[in-house]
C-alpha positions as CSV (number, residue, x, y, z in Angstrom):
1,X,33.4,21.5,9.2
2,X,30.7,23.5,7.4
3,X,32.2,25.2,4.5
4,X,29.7,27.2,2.6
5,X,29.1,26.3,-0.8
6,X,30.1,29.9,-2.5
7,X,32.8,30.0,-0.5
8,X,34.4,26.5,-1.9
9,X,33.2,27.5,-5.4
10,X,35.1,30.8,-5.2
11,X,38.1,28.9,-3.5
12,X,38.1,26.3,-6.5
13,X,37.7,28.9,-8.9
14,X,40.5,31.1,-8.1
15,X,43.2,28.1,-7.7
16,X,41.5,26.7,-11.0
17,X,42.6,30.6,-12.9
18,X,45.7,30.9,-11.0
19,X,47.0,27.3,-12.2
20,X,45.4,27.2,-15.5
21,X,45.0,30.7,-16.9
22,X,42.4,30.5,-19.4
23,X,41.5,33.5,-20.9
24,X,39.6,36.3,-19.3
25,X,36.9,36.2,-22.2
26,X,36.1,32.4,-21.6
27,X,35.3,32.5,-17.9
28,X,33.1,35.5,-19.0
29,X,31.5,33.5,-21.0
30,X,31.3,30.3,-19.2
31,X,29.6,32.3,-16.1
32,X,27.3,34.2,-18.5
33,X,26.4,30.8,-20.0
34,X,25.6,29.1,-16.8
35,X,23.8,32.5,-15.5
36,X,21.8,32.1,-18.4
37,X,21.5,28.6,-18.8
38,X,20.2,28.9,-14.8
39,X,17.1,30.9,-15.8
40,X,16.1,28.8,-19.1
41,X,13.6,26.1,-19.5
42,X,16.6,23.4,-19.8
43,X,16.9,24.1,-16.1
44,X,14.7,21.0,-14.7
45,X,16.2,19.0,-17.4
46,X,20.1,20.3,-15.8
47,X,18.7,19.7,-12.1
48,X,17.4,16.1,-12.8
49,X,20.3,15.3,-14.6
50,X,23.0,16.5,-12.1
51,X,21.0,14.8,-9.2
């Protein structure tokens, strides 16, 4: 099964507020961060790391 991977990212998002329920502010600011932190020069350093 082929899921793609916004789709599970939404899915484990919206399970992960609804069961949780952090704050609106800081999942503003955690997708702002990693928006940002996407489009810095820490980005190869994130990518290398991760893989």
């Amino acid at each position: 099964m082929d899921v793609p991977l916004w789709f599970a990212l939404l899915c484990v998002g919206v399970l992960g507020v609804k069961l949780i329920r952090p704050p609106w502010w800081l999942i503003g600011v955690l997708l702002l961060g990693g928006f940002l932190l996407a489009d810095s020069v820490l980005a190869p350093a994130i990518d290398t790391a991760i893989k």
